[in-house]
C-alpha positions as CSV (number, residue, x, y, z in Angstrom):
1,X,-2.2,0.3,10.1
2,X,0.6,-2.3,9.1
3,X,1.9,-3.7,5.7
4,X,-0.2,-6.7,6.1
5,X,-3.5,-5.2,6.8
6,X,-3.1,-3.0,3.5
7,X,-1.6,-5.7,1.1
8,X,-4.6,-7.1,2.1
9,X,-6.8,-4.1,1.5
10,X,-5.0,-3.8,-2.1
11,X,-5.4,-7.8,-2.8
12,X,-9.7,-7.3,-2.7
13,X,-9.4,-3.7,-5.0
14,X,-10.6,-5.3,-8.2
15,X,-14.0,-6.2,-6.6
16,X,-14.7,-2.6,-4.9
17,X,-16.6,-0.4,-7.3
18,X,-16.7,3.0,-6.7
19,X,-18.7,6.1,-8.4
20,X,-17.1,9.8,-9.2
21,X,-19.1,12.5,-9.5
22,X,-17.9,15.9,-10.6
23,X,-16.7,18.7,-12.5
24,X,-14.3,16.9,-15.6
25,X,-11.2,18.7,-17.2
26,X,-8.4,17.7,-19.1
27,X,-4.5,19.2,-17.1
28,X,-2.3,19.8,-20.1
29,X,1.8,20.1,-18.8
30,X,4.2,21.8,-21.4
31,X,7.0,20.8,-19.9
32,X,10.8,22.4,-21.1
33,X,13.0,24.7,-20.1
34,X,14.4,28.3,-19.9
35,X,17.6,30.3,-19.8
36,X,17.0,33.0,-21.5
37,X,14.3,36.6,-21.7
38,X,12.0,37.0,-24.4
39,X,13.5,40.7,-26.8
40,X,9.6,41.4,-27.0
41,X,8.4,41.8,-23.3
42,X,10.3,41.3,-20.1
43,X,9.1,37.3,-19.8
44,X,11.1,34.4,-19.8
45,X,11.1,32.2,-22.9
46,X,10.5,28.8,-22.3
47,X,11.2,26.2,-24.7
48,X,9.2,23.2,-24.7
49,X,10.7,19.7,-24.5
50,X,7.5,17.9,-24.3
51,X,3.7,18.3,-23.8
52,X,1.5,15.9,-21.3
53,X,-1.7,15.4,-21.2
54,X,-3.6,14.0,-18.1
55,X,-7.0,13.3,-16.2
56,X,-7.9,16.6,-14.2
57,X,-10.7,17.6,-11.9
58,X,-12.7,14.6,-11.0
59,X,-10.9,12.2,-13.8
60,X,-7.8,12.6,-11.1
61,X,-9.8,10.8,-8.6
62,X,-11.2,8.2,-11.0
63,X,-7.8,8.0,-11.9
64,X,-5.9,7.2,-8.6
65,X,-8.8,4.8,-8.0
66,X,-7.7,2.7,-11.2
67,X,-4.3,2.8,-10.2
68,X,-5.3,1.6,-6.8
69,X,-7.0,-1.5,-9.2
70,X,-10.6,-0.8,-8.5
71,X,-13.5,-1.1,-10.7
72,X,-14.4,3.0,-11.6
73,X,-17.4,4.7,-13.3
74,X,-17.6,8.3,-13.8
75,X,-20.8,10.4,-13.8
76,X,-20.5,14.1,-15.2
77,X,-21.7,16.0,-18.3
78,X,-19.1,17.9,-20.8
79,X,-18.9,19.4,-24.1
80,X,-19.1,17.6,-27.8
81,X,-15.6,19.3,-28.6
82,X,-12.0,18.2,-28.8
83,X,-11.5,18.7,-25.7
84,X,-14.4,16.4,-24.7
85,X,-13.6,13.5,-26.9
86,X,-10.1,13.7,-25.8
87,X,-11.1,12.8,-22.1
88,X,-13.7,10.3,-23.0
89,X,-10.3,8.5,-25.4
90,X,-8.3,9.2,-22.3
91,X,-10.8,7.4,-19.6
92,X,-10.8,4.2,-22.4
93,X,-7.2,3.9,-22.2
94,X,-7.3,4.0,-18.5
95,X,-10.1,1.5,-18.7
96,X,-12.8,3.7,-16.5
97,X,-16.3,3.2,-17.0
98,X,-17.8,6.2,-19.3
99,X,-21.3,5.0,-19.6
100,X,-22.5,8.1,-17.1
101,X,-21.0,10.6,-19.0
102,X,-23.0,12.7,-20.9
103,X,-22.1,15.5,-23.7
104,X,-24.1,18.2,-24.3
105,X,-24.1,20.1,-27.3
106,X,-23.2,23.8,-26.9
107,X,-20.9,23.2,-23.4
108,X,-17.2,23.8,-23.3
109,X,-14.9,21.2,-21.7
110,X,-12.7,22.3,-19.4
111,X,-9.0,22.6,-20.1
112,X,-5.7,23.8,-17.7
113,X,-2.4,24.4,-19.3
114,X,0.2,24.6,-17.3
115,X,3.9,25.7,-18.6
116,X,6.3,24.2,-16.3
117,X,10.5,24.7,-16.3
118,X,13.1,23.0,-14.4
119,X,10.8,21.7,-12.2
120,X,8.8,25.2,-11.7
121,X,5.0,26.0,-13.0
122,X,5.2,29.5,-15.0
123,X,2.1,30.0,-15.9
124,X,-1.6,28.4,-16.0
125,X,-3.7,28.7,-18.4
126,X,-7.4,28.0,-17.7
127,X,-10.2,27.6,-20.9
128,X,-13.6,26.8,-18.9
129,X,-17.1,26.9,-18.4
130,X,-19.1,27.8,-15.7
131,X,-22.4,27.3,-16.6
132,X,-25.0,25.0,-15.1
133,X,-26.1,22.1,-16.5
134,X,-28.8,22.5,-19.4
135,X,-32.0,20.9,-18.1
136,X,-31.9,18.3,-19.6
137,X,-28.5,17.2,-18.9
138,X,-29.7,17.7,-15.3
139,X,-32.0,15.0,-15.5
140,X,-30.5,13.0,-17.8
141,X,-28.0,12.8,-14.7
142,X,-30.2,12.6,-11.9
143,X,-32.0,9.8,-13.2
144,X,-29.0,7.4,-13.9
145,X,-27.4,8.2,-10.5
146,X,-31.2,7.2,-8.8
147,X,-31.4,4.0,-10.9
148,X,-27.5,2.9,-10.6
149,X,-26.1,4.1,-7.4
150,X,-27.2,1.1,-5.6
151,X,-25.1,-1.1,-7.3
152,X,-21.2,1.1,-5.9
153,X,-19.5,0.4,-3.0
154,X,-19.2,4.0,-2.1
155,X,-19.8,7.8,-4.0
156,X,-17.2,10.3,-4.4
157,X,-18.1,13.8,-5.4
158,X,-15.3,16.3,-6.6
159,X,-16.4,19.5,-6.8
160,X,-14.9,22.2,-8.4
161,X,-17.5,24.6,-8.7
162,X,-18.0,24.1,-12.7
163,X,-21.5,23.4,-12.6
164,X,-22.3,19.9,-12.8
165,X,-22.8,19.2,-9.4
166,X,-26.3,21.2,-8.9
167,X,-28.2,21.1,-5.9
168,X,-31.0,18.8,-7.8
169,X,-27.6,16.1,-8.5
170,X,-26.4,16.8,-5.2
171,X,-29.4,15.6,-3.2
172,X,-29.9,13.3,-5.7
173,X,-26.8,11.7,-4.9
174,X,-27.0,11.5,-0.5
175,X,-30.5,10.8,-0.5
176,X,-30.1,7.5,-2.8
177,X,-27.0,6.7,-1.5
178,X,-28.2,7.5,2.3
179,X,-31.2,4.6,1.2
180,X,-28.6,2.1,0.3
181,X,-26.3,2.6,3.2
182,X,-23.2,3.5,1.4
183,X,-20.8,6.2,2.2
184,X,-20.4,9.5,0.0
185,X,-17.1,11.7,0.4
186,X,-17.5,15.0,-0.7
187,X,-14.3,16.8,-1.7
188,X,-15.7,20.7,-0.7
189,X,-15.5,23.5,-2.9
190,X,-17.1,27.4,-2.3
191,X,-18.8,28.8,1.6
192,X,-22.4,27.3,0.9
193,X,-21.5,23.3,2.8
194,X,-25.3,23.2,3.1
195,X,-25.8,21.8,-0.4
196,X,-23.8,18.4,0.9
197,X,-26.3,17.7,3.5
198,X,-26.4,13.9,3.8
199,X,-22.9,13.4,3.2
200,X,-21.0,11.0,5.3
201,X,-17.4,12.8,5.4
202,X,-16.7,16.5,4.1
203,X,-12.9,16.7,3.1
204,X,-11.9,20.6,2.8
205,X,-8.7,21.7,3.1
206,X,-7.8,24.7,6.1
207,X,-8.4,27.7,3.3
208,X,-11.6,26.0,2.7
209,X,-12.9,25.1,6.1
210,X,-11.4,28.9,6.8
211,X,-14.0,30.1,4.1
212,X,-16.9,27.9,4.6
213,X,-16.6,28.3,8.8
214,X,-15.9,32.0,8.7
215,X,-13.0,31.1,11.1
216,X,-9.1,31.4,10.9
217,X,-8.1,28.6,11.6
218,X,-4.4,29.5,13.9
219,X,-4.6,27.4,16.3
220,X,-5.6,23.9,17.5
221,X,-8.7,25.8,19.6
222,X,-9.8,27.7,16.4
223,X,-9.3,24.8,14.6
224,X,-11.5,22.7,16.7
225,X,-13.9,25.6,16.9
226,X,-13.7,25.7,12.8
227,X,-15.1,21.9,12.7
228,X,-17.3,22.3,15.4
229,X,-19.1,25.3,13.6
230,X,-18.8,23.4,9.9
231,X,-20.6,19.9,11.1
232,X,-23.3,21.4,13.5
233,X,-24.3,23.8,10.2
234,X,-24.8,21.0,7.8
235,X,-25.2,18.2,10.3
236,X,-22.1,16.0,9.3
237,X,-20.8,13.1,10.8
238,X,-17.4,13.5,10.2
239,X,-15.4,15.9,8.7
240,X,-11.6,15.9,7.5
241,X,-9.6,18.8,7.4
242,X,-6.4,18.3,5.3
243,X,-4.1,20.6,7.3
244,X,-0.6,20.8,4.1
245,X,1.9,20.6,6.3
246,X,0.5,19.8,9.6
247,X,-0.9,16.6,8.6
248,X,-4.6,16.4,9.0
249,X,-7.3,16.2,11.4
250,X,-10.5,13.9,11.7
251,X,-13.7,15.1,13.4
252,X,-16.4,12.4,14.0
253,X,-20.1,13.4,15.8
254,X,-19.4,11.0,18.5
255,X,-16.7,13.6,19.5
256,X,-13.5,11.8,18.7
257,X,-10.8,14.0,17.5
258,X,-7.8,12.0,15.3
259,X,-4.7,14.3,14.8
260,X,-2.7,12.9,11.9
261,X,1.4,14.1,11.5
262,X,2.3,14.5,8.5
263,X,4.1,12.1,6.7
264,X,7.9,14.6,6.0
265,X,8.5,14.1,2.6
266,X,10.0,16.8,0.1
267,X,7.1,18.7,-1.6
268,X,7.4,19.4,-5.1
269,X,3.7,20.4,-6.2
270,X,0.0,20.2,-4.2
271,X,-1.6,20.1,-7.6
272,X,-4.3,16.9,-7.2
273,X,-3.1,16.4,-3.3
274,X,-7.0,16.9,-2.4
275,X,-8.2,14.3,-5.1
276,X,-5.5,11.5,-3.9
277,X,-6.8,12.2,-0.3
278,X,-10.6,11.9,-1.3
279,X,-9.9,8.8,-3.4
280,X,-7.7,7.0,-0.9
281,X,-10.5,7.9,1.9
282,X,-13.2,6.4,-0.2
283,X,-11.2,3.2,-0.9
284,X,-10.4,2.6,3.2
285,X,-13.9,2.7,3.4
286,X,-15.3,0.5,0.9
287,X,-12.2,-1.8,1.7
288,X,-13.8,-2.4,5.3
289,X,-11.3,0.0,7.3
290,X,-12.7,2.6,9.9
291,X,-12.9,6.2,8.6
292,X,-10.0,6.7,11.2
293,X,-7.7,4.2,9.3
294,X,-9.0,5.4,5.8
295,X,-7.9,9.2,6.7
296,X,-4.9,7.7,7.9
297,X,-4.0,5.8,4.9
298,X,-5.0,9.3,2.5
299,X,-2.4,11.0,5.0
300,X,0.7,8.2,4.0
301,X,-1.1,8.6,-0.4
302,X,-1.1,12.5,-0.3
303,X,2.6,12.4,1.1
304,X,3.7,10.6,-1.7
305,X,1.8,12.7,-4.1
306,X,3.4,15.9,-3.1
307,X,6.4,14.4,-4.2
308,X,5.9,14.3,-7.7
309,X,5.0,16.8,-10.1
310,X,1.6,17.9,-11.6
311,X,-1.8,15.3,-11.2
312,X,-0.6,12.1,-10.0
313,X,-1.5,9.2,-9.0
314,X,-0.1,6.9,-6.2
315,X,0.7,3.3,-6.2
316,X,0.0,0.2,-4.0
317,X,3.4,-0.5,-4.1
318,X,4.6,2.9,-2.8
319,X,2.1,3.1,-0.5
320,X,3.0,-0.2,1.0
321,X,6.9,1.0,0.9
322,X,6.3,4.1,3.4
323,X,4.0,1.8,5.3
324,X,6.6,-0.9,5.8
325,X,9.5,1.9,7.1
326,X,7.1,2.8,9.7
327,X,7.0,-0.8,10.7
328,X,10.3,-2.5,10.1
329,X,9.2,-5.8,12.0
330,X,7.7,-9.0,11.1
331,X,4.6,-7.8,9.4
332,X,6.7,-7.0,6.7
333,X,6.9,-11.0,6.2
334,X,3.9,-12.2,7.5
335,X,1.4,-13.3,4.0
336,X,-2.0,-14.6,4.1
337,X,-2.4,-17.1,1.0
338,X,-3.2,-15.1,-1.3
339,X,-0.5,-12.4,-1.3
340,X,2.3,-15.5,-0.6
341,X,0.8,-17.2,-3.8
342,X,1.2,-13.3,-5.7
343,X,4.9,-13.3,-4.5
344,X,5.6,-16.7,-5.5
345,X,4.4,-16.5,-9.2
346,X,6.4,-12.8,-8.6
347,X,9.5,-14.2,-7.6
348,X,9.5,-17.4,-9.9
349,X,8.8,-15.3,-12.9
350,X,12.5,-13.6,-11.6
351,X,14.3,-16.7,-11.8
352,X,14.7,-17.1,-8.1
353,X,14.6,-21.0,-6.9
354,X,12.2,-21.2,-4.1
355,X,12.6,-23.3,-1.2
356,X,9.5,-24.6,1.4
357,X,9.1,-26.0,4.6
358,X,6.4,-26.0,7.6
359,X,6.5,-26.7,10.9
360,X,4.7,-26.3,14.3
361,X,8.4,-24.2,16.1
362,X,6.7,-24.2,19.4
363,X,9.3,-23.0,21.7
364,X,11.8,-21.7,19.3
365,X,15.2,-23.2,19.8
366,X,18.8,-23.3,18.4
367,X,18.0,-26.3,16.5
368,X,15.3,-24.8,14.5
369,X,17.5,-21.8,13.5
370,X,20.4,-24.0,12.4
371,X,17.4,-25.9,10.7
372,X,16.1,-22.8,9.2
373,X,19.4,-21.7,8.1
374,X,20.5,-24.6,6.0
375,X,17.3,-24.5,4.5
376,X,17.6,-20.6,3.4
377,X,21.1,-21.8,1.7
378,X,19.5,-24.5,-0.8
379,X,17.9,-21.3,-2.7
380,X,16.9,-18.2,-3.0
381,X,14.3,-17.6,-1.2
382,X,12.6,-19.5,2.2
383,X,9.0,-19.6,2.8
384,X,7.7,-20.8,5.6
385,X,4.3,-22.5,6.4
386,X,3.4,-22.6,10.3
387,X,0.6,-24.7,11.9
388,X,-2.0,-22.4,13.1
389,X,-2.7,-23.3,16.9
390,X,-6.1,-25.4,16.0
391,X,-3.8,-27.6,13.6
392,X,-1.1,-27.7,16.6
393,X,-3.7,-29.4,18.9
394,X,-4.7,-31.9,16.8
395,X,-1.1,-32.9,15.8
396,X,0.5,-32.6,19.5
397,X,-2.7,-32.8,21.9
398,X,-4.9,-29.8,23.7
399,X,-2.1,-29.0,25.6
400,X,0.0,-27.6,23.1
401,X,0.7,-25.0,21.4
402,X,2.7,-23.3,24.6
403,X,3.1,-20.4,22.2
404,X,0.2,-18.9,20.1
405,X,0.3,-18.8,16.6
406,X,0.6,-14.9,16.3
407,X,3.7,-15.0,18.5
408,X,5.5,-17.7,16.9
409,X,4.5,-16.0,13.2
410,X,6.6,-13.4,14.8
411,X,9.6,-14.7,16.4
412,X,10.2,-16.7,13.5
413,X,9.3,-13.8,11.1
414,X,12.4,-11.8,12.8
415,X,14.9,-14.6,11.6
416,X,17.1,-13.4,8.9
417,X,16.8,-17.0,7.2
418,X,12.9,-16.3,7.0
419,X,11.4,-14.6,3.7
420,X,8.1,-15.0,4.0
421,X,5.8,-16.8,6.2
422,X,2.5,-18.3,5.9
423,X,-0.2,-19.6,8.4
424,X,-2.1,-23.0,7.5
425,X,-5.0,-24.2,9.1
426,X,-4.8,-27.8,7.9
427,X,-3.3,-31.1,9.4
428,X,-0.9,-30.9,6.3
429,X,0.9,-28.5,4.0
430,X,-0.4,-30.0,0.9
431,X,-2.5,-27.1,-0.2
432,X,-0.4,-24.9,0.3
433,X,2.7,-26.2,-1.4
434,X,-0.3,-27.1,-4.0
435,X,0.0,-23.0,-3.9
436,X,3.1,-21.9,-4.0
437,X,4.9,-24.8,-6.0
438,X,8.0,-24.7,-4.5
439,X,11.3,-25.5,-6.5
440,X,12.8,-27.4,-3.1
441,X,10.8,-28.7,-0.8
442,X,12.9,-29.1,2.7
443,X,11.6,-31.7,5.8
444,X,13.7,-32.5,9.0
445,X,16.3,-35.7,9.0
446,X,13.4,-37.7,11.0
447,X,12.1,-38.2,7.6
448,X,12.0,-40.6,5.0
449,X,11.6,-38.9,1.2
450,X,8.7,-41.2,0.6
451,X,7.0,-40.0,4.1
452,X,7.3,-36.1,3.3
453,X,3.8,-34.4,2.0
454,X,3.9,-33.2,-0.9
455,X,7.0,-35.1,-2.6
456,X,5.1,-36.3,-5.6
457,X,3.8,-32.4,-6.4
458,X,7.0,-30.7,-6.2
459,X,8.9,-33.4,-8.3
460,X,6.2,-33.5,-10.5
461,X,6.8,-29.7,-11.5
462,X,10.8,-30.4,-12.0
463,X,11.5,-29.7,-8.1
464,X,12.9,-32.1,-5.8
465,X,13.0,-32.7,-1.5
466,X,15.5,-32.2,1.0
467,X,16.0,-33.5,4.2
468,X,17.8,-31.6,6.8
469,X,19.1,-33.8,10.4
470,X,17.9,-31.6,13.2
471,X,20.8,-31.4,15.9
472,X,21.0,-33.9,18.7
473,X,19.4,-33.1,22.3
474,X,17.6,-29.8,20.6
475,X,13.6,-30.3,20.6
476,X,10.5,-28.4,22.5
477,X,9.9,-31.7,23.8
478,X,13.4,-32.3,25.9
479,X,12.8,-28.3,27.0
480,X,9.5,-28.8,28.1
481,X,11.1,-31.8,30.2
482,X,13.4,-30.1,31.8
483,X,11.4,-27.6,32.6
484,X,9.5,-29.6,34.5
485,X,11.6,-31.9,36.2
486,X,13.5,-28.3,37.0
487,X,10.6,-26.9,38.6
488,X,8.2,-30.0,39.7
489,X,9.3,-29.6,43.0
């Protein structure tokens, strides 16, 4: 897993849809302070600074979807009170589909209040419902999940044991979605795992495989034994066990194990931790990753969510930021032409002068650098556009490129000169410079203004071209040459 691989899981978000189904409540935070103890009762007196009001239960897991920037619908059933209508307001402003959710009349919507102080939860206060679903919220349900599931990407079901998830919406849910060949993730709740039968990927945490699997788990032998017992009772594929501090651990019925580290990172509160994980497995997946790459990219999500306080949600941005330290190398430049085009309009919007050239750099050599470098220096930022290996061969013959495109993305990626680079397929530049629009647009000396691609574009938009002597006796061709009269013997 490397920063290009998920900016490019991130870039196709918007056209993943993905269905939640679950339990709903609101998580209300009184957040303030306290340095003093109440002259009624031995309690601390907290006084409150202000209140928050957030997207609990399943609405957390819509809710890191969204801010992953995928398309989210919610199925569940709540109350026709205040507590109701304030989620269904709160899921408009966070523009998640409500269609599927249905109030019924008589049913309390679940509320948590927590009173937290410098950075400490005091108390919880919990106003909920535990009833089952009336019967004819039950079908009201089940019969929109069997006539719209077909058209998600993949199901998620957050269970917290508040009664919406019956066994007739359960099986409702993996025998549709089974049908259809899309995945459902099942974020565990209670001992009875039989009711998710069907289910692609179970993801309990240890308490809750301990409960469910009758097993303390101690041990890497109890836990393996824990998984063992959990996926031959319910006949899962694959099971995740999020394991707090530990990391977590992937069990697939084809008996590969995946041990995931931790990512260390200083933990402030676990509230949500499971709902970020679920979410973040469901979005590998239904981005085209392998279940082991989707647990491993909940693993880098739930570190980061730790880290803050109370239900929260996790960016692209700061996932791709822990990806990136794990990888300081050239990935962290290498675009396809999409993402360069993102940073581009990005970077232009800053003010920063961008400056463009191409080039096949087949055998790297000093006069590229000092090429490269004087380049860098007309602006802010360089982007360079390398000739795949197909375009190489039709400029320079079948013989060439010496160096394949992937390696020379590389080398050239680990210049300091180097911003960004981009691979093009075609004989010329033009569409991508088309792209990126380029303030300066830089060629080698060899060139005349009027012979450089894409002149007319980039002075058309208010930018101008640049021609840069290469240094004498400095080209692949004279080292191939040598090379060869060196060794021809």
């Amino acid at each position: 897993m490397d920063r290009r691989s998920i900016e490019s899981l991130f870039h196709k978000a918007s056209g993943l849809k993905c269905l939640v189904v679950g339990d709903l409540m609101l998580d209300e935070y009184l957040w303030g302070k306290t340095d003093r103890i109440s002259p009624e009762a031995p309690v601390q007196v907290v006084d409150v600074l202000r209140e928050d009001l957030r997207l609990g239960g399943a609405g957390n897991v819509a809710n890191n979807l969204i801010a992953l920037g995928c398309q989210v619908t919610v199925a569940s059933v709540i109350g026709e009170d205040e507590n109701g209508w304030a989620l269904l307001k709160t899921f408009n402003r966070q523009g998640i589909n409500i269609s599927a959710i249905h109030q019924e009349s008589g049913r309390r919507t679940g509320r948590k209040t927590r009173v937290v102080a410098s950075n400490q939860q005091i108390v919880r206060i919990d106003r909920e419902s535990r009833d089952p679903l009336s019967e004819q919220s039950e079908s009201h349900l089940a019969g929109w999940l069997e006539k719209n599931i077909p058209d998600f990407n993949v199901i998620l079901i957050s269970d917290y044991l508040k009664g919406v998830l019956t066994p007739n919406i359960l099986s409702t849910i993996t025998r549709t979605a089974t049908g259809c060949h899309i995945p459902v993730l099942v974020d565990p709740k209670g001992t009875d795992y039989l009711k998710y039968l069907g289910a692609t990927c179970l993801t309990p945490n240890r308490k809750e495989a301990e409960a469910a699997s009758g097993i303390a788990i101690k041990d890497e032998a109890s836990l393996n034994l824990a998984a063992k017992t959990l996926m031959k009772q319910i006949k899962l594929d694959n099971l995740l066990i999020t394991r707090s501090e530990e990391g977590m651990s992937l069990f697939c019925s084809d008996g590969e194990i995946v041990h995931i580290p931790t990512v260390a990172r200083e933990v402030f509160d676990v509230t949500g931790a499971g709902d970020t994980v679920l979410a973040l497995l469901a979005f590998g997946l239904a981005g085209g990753l392998t279940l082991p790459e989707s647990a491993r990219l909940a693993n880098v999500a739930a570190g980061i969510a730790v880290a803050k306080l109370g239900t929260s949600t996790v960016s692209p941005n700061e996932i791709i930021d822990v990806v990136s330290l794990s990888h300081r190398d050239s990935d962290t430049k290498i675009k396809n032409r999409d993402l360069i085009v993102e940073i581009s309009e990005a970077e232009r919007a800053k003010g920063k002068k961008i400056v463009f050239t191409n080039g096949c750099f087949d055998l790297l050599h000093a006069g590229h650098v000092k090429y490269l470098q004087a380049a860098r220096r007309l602006g802010d930022l360089l982007i360079l556009g390398l000739n795949s290996d197909a375009s190489v061969r039709r400029l320079k013959g079948p013989k060439r490129p010496l160096i394949t495109e992937e390696e020379r993305a590389h080398i050239l990626a680990a210049l300091d000169c180097i911003d960004y680079l981009c691979l093009f397929d075609e004989d010329t530049p033009l569409d991508l410079i088309t792209a990126i629009k380029p303030h300066i647009l830089v060629k080698g000396g060899d060139y005349s203004p009027d012979g450089v691609v894409g002149k007319d574009l980039v002075e058309s938009n208010g930018g101008r071209v640049e021609l840069i002597p290469f240094v004498d006796g400095k080209s692949t061709t004279n080292i191939i040459e040598k090379v060869l009269e060196r060794y021809s013997e």
